[in-house]
Backbone as CSV, one residue per row, in Angstrom:
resi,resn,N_x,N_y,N_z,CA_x,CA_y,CA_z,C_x,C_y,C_z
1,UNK,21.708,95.067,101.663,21.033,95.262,100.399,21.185,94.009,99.528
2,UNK,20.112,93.459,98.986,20.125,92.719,97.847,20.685,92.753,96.301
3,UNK,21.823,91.847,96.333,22.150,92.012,94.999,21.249,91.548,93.989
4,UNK,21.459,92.143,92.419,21.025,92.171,91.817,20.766,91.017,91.249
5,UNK,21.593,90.578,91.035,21.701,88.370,90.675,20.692,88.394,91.378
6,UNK,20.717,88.268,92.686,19.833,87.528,93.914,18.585,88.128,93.594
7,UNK,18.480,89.516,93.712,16.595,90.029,92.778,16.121,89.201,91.924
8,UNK,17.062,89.367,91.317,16.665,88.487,89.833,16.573,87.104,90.016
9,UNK,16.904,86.515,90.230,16.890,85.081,90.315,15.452,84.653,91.428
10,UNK,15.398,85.618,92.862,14.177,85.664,93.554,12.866,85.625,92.713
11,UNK,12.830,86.589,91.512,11.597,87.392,90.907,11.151,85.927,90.012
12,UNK,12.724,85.302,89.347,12.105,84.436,88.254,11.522,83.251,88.989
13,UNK,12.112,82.412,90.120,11.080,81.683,91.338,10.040,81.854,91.669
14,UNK,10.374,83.482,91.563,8.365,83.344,92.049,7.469,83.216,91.175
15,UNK,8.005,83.899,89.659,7.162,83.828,88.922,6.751,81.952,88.494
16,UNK,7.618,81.309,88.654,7.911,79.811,88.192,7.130,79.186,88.815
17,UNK,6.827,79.681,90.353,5.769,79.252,91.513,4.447,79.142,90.788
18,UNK,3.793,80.513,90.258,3.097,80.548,88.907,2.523,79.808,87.663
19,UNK,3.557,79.660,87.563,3.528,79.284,85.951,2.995,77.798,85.358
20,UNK,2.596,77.526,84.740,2.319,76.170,84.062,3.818,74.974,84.118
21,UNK,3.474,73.696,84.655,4.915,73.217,84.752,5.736,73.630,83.721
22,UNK,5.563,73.392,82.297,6.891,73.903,80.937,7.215,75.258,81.295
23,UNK,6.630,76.342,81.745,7.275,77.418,82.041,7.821,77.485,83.149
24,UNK,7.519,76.818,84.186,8.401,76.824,85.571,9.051,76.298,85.391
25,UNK,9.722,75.292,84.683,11.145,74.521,84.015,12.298,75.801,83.890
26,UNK,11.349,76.236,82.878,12.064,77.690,82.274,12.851,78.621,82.899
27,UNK,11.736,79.000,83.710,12.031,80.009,84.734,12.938,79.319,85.670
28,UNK,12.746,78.333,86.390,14.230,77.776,87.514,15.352,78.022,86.423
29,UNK,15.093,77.249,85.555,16.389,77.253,84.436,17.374,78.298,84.676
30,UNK,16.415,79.965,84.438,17.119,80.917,83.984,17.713,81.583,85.423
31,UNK,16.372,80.705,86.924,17.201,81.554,88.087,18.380,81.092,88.566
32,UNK,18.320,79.474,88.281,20.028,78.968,88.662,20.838,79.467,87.939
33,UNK,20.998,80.295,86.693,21.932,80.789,85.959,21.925,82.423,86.466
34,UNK,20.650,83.166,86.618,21.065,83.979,87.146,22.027,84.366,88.624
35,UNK,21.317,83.574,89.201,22.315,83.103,90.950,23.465,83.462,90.602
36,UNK,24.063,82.962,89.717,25.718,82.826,89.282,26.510,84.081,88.797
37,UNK,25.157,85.158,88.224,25.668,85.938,87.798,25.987,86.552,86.644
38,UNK,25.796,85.527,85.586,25.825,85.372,84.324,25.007,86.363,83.851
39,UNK,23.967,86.950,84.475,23.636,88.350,83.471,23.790,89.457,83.824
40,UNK,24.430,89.808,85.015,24.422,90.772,85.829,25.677,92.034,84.867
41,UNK,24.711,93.189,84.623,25.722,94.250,84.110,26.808,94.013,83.724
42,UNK,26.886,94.325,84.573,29.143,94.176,84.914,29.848,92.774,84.513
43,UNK,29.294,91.586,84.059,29.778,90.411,84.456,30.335,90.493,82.759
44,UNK,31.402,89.601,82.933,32.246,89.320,81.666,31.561,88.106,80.741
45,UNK,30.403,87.701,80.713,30.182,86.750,80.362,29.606,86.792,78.822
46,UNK,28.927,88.331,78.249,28.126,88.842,77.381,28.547,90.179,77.050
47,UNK,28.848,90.308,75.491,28.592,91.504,75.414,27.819,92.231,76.496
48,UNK,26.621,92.536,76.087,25.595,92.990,77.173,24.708,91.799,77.663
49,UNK,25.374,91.373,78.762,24.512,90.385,79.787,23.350,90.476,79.522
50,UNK,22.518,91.469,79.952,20.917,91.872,80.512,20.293,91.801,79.281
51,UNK,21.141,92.618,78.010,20.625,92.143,76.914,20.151,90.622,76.143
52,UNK,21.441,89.860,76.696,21.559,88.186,76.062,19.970,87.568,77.172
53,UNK,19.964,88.252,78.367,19.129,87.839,78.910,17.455,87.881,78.501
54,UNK,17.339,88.979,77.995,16.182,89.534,77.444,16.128,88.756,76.280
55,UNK,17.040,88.777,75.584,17.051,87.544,73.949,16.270,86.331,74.246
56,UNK,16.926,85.950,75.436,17.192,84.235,75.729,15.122,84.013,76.260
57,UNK,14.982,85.228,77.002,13.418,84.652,77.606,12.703,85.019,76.957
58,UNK,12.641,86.374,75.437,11.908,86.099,74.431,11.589,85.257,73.729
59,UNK,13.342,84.183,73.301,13.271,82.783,72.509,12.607,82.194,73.241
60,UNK,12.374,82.414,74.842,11.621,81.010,75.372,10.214,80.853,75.553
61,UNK,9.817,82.360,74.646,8.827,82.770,75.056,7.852,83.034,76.381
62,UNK,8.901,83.654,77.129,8.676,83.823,78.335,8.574,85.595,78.105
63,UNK,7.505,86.492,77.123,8.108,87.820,77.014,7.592,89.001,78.262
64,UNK,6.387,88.555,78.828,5.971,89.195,80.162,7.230,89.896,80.889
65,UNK,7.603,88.191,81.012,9.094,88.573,82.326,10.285,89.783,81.419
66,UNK,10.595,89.342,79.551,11.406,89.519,78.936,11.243,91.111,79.197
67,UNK,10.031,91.642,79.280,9.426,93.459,79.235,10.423,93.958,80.450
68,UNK,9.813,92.994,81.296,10.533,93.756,83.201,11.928,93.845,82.484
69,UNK,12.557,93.312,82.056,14.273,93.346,81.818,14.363,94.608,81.144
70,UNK,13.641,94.656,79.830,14.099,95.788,79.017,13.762,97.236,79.750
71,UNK,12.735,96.968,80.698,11.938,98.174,81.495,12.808,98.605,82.858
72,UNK,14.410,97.885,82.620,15.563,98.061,83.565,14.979,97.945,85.032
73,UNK,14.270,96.597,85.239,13.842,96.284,86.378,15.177,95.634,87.268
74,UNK,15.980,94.995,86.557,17.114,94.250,86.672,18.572,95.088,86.356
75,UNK,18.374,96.504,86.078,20.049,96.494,85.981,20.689,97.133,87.338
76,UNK,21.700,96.696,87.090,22.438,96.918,87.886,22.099,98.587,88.771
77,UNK,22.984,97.876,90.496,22.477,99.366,91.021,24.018,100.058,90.788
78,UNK,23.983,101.160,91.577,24.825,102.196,91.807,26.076,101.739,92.493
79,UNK,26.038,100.846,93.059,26.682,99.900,94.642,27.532,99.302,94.000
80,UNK,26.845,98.245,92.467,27.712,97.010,92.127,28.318,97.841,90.863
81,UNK,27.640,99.095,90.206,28.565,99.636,89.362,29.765,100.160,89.903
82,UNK,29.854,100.718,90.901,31.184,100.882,91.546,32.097,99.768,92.042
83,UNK,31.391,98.875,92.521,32.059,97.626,93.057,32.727,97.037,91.579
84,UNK,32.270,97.040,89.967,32.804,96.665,89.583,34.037,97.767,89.215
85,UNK,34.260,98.701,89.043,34.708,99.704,88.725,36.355,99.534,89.417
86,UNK,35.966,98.929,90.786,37.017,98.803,91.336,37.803,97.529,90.987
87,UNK,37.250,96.776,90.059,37.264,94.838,89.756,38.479,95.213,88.805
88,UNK,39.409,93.974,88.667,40.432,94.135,87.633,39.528,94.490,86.105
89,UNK,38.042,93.905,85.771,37.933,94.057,84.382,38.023,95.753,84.526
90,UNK,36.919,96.133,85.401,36.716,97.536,85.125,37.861,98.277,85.487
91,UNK,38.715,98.299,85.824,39.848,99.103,85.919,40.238,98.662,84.337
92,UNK,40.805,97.534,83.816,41.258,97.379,82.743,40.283,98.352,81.385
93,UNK,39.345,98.472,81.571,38.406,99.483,80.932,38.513,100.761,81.105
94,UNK,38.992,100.822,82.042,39.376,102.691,82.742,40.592,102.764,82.141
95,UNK,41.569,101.664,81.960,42.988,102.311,81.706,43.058,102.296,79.829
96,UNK,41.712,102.206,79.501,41.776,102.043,78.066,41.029,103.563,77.422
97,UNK,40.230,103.866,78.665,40.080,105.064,78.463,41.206,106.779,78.228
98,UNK,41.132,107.314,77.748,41.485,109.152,77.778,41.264,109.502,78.988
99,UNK,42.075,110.130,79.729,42.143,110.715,81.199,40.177,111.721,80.773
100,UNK,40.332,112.614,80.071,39.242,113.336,79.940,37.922,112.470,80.008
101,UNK,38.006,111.156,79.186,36.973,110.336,79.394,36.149,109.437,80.893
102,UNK,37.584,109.531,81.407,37.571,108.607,82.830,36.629,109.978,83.577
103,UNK,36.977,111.045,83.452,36.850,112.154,83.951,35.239,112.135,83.914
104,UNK,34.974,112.017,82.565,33.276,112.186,82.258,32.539,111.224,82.434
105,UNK,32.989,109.925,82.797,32.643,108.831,83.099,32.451,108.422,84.886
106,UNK,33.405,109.363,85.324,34.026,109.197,86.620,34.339,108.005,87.215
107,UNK,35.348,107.397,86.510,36.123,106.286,86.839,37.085,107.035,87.139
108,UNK,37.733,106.644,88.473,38.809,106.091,88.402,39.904,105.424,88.615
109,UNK,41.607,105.838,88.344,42.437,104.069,88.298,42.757,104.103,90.270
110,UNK,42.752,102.686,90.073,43.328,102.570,91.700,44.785,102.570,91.562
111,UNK,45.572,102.503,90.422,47.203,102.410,90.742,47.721,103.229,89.393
């Protein structure tokens, strides 16, 4: 299965394939940063990643692509929410939680 970085970063290439050279600038721009990860759900990099992401390609006026984001074309799947869940941040988030909360959330601690 394809991670979500990797969707994302695929979708903004192609669109860049597209685009007028100043917007295909743009678009590589934002897929070498996505590659990395930098907006992906879970990633420590943003308050809300996907959100800063959606900011960043409105300012660039790129808002076509900016819609797919808010229209949760890009968030995270089921796979990497657990995968982070198991990550030191997200455990450190689980142990900040109320047992009842972890409960309703269904996290939970590995130790």
């Amino acid at each position: 299965m394809m991670r979500t970085r990797d969707r994302l970063a695929a979708e903004l290439r192609k669109i860049a394939e597209q685009a007028g050279p100043s917007n295909a600038v743009k678009y590589e721009a934002f897929a070498k940063r996505a590659e990395t990860g930098e907006f992906d759900d879970y990633a420590d990099t943003y308050v809300c990643p996907i959100t800063q992401l959606y900011t960043e390609l409105q300012a660039a006026g790129l808002s076509k692509f900016a819609a797919r984001v808010a229209d949760g074309e890009f968030d995270a799947t089921r796979e990497e929410s657990d995968e982070w869940m198991r990550s030191p941040s997200g455990q450190e988030a689980a142990r900040r939680l109320s047992p009842e909360m972890r409960k309703v959330l269904g996290m939970d601690l590995m130790n």
